[in-house]
N, C-alpha and C positions, 0 to 999 in steps of 0.2 A: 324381239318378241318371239318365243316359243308356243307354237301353236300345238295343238294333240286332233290329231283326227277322227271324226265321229260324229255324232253327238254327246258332246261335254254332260251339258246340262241333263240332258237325260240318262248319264250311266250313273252322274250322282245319286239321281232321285231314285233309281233304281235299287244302286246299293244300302242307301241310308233306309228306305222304305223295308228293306227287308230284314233290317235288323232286331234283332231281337236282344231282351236280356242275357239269354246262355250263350250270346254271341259275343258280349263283353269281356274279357280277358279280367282274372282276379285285379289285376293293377290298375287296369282303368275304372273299374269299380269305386275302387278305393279312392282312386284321384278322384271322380267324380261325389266321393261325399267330403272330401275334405273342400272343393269346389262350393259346394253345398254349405256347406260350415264359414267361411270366408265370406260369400256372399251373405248368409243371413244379417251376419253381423256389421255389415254396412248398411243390409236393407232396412232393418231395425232399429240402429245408431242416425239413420239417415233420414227414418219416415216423422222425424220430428223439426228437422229443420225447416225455414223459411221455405225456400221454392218447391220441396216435400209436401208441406203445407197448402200451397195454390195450387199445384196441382190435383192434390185430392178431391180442393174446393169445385175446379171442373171439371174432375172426375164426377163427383156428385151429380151435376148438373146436366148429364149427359143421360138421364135414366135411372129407373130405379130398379135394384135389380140385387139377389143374393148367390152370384154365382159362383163368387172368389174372394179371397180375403184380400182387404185394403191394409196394409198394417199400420195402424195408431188412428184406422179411418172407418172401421168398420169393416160393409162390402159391398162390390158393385159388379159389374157384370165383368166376364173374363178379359175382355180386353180393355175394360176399363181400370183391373186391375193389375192386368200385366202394365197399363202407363203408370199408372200412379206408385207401383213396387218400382219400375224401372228407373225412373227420377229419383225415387229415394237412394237408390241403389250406389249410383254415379256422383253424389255429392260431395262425401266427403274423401274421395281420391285415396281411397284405400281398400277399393275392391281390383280384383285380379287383372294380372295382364299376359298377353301371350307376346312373346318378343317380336317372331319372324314374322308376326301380321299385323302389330301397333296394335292389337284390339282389346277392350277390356269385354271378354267374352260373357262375365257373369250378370253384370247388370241387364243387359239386353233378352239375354238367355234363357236364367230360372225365372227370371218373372211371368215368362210368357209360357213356359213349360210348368212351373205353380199353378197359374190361374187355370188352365188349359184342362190338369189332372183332378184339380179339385172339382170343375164344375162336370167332366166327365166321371168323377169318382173313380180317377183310374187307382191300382196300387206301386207303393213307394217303388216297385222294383219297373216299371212302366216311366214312373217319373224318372229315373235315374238314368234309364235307358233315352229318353228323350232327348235330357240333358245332355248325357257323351253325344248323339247324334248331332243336337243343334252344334256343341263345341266343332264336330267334326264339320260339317258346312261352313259356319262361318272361319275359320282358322283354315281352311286350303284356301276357300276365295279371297280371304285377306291375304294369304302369303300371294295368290298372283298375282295381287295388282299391285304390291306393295314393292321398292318405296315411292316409286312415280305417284301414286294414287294419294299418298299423304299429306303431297305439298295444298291439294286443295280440302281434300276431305277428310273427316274425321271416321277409321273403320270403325268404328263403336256405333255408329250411326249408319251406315252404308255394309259392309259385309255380313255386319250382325245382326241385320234384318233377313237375311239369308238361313243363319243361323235359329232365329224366333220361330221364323215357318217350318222348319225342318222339325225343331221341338215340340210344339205344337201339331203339325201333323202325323210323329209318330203316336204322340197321345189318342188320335184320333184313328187311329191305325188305319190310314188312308194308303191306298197301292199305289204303284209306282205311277201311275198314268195321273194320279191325282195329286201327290207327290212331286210332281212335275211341274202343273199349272199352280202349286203354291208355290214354288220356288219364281215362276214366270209372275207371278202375283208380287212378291216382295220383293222382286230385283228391281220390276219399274217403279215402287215407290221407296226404295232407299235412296236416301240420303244421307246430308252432314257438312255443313264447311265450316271449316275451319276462323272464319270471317270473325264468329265471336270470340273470339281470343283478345281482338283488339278491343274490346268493351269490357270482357270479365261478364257477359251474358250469361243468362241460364242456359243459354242452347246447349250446353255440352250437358246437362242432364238429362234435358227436352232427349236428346240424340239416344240416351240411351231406352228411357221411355218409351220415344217413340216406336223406335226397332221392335220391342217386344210386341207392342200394341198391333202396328205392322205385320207381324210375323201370326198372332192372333187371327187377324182378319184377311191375311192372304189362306191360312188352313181353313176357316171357313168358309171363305167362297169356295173355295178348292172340293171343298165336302159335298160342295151346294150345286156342283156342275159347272163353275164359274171357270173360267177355260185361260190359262196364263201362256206368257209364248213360251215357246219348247226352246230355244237358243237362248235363251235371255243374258248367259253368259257368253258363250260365243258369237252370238249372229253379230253382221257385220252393221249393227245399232244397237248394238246389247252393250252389257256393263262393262266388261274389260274395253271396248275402245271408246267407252262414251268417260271412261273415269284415269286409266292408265295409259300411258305413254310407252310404256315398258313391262307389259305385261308378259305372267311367264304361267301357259294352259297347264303344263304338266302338273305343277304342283296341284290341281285339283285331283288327279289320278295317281300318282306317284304314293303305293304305300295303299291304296284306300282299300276301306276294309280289311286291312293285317296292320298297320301301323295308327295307331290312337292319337289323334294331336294333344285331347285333354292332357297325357302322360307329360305333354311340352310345357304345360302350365307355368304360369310364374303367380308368387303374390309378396303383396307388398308390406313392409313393415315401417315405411314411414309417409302421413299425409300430405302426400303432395306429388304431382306429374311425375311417372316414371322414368323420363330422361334424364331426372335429377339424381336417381335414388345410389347411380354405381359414384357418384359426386358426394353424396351426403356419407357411404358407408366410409369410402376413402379418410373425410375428413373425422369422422368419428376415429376410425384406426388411428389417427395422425395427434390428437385429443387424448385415447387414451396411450399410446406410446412415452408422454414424457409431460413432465408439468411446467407451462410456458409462459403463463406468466395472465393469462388473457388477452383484451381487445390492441390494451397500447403495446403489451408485447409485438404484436404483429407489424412489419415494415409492410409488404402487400402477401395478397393472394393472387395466382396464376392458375384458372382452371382451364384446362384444352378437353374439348368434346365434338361430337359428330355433329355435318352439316343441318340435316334435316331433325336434329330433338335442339340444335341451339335455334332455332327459328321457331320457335315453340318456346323455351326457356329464357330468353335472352332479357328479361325487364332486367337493369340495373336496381332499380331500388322503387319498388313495389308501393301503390299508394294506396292499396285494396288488402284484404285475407286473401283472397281470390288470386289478385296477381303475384302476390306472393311464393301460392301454388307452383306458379309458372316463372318461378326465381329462382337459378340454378345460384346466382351468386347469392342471394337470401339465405336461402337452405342452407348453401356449406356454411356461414357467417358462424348461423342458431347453432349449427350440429357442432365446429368448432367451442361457441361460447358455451353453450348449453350443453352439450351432450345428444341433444332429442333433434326431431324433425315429428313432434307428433299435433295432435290435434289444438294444444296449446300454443305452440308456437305460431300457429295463422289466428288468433284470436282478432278479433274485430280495432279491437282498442288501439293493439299494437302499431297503427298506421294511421294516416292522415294526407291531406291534399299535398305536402311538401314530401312524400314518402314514409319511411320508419321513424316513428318516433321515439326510438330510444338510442340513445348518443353514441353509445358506448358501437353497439350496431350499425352504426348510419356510417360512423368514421369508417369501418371495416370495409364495408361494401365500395368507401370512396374509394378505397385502396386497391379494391377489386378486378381482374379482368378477364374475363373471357372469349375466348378465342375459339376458332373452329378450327381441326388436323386434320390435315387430308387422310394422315394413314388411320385415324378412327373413323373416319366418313367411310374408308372403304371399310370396313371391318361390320357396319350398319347393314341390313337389322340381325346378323346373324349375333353380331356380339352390342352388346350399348356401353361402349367403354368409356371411361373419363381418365384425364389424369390431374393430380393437384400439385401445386408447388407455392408452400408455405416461407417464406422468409423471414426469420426475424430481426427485430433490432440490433440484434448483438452478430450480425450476418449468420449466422446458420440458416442452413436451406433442410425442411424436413419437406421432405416425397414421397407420394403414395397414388392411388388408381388400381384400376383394376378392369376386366371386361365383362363381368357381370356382375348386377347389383343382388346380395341377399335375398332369398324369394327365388330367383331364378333355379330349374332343374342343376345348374351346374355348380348351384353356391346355394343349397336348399335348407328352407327351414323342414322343422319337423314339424310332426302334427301336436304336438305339445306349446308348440310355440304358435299353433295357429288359435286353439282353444284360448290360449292364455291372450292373445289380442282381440279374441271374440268376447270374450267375458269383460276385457276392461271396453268395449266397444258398448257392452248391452247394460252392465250391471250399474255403473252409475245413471243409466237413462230409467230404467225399467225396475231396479231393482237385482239382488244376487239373486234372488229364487226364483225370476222369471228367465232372468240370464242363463243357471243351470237347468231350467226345465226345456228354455230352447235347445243347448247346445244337446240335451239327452235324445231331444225330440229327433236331429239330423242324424242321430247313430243311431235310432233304431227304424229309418227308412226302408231298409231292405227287407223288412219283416209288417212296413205297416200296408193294411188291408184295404183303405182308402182314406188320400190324401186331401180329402175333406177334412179329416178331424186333425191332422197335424199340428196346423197354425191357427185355427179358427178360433179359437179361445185363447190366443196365449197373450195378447197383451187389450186393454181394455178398449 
């Protein structure tokens, strides 16, 4: 464990509390609207599905109230609608990820930095600024505890309530003393475990929800004179030893304030768990390389990947969409046979209580095996490598892998490729012309005057 001397907790709140817009550096600007743009379109593509849907239902029932926009729900008060944006946000596993901290920063994030701005009427360049800041909280506290902290907890749920108060209270333009007892406010009530994995529960959306909500009502107490503890990170009962085994302080200091974590962003271009995605891109390359024939072509598949994402990935053959998700051998199968890894390939129908029901599929995955490498586990979280090895019947071996998935800083899309998976995310739910009026609405943020009128009318 690498400890840093001081008060931790209090140099963050310090630093983040003083930030200001012209303190942004042109680049993180930018990252934080295309952050912006990624997120909506899972927020939007998402506020329509099933546990989207209950959760709006008690949202509702929580008060009535016109603070924030609910999206496909109307509105309800700011924290009611950072949970209900949050949930929506996290469902369909195609909102952003930060590598070196396991976190999906955006669901947790903008929702609670949205709700926050609108009901303050702050302007888009206040929200923007929130947003890099929440990023910058929760993505150092996730890289310290991470990866000890993974084996039980989910950081989408646990650092990135860190991060909701930080967003939230720059909205609030709270100083550092106050800025402080929000941070001590959401550190004792983050959570997340990992436990629903083994059911395919909602809690992994709940998680992200709830952090925003969280992060919401830690900035208001905080406003309120509501007093958080000052160590919440370091004291010797605070988060890093109550959650990590192998925590490392530095990284909350290392870089703060000159080095932008946002700029480290990653997003995703196929629906399903990030550990899969350096797996799914591999077997794609491998698919279009040469024409093999399909499923019976194949003798087996061999995937080797890291300790801590195959414990998380490892269902052989999936008897949910959900668990699916969390099927590193599913995935490569689809991406292989299909070409995709998108929202259609976890369709509901596709499975049943015996697993995959389609033949052709089910032989594939029998053939299947996954394994863990030690030299990718070391290589974890800085890189999330996989390797594949395809065999076919006529013995040729085709090979591929890689250490980072598409999306990633160091294998990046463009922002052309991010619009075009926002549009096909909104337009068939909503329609093309509420699809183009949102994706116009996130590029002229930096110019809008209050964040009331952004979304507040854009879907019915």
């Amino acid at each position: 464990m690498r400890e840093e001397s001081g008060g931790l907790t209090r140099r963050l709140a310090e630093t983040l509390a003083a930030v200001g817009y012209g303190d942004l550096p042109r680049e993180a600007i930018a990252e934080t609207l295309r952050a912006a743009l990624d997120w909506l379109g899972s927020a939007l593509a998402g506020s329509v599905e099933a546990p989207a849907r209950l959760a709006q239902r008690v949202v509702a029932g929580l008060g009535e109230s016109r603070e924030a926009t609910v999206f496909s729900a109307g509105r309800s008060s700011a924290a009611g609608a950072a949970l209900g944006n949050g949930v929506a946000s996290h469902i369909l596993e195609l909102d952003d990820l930060h590598h070196a901290s396991t976190l999906h920063p955006a669901a947790p994030i903008i929702p609670a930095a949205l709700a926050v701005a609108e009901r303050e009427h702050a302007d888009g360049r206040a929200f923007l600024t929130a947003v890099a800041v929440g990023y910058e909280a929760a993505l150092r506290i996730g890289e310290a505890v991470n990866p000890s902290h993974y084996r039980f907890w989910h950081p989408t749920g646990t650092a990135a309530t860190f991060g909701g108060a930080t967003a939230a209270a720059s909205l609030m333009k709270l100083d550092a003393a106050r800025m402080l007892d929000a941070l001590g406010t959401a550190g004792t009530q983050a959570a997340g475990l990992w436990e629903f994995n083994a059911d395919g529960a909602m809690s992994k959306h709940l998680h992200a929800g709830k952090a925003a909500f969280n992060g919401v009502l830690a900035a208001d107490l905080a406003r309120a004179g509501f007093t958080g503890a000052t160590r919440i990170l370091e004291g010797d009962r605070g988060f890093f030893r109550a959650t990590s085994t192998a925590y490392d302080a530095t990284r909350i200091t290392e870089g703060l304030g000159e080095r932008w974590k946002i700029l480290e962003n990653s997003y995703k271009l196929h629906a399903c768990c990030g550990h899969t995605h350096t797996a799914i891109d591999a077997a794609l390359d491998l698919r279009g390389e040469r024409a093999w024939g399909g499923a019976e072509a194949v003798e087996s598949i061999r995937i080797a990947t890291y300790g801590p994402g195959f414990e998380i990935v490892k269902e052989p053959n999936p008897r949910s969409s959900y668990q699916a998700k969390f099927s590193i051998a599913y995935v490569v199968a689809t991406a292989l046979l299909e070409g995709r890894a998108g929202l259609e390939q976890f369709a509901a129908e596709r499975f049943g209580p015996e697993g995959v029901r389609d033949a052709a599929t089910a032989g594939l995955l029998a053939r299947t095996r996954t394994a863990v490498a030690d030299d990718l586990t070391a290589q974890y979280p800085a890189a999330w490598p996989a390797r594949l090895v395809v065999i076919l019947r006529d013995g040729t071996e085709l090979r591929g892998g890689g250490d980072y998935p598409r999306g990633h800083p160091k294998n990046a899309v463009s922002t052309a490729e991010l619009e075009e998976k926002f549009l096909a995310l909104v337009a068939p739910r909503f329609g093309a012309d509420t699809a183009h009026r949102a994706r116009d609405a996130v590029k002229s943020l930096e110019t809008c005057e209050d964040m009331c009128r952004v979304f507040c009318d854009l879907l019915p």
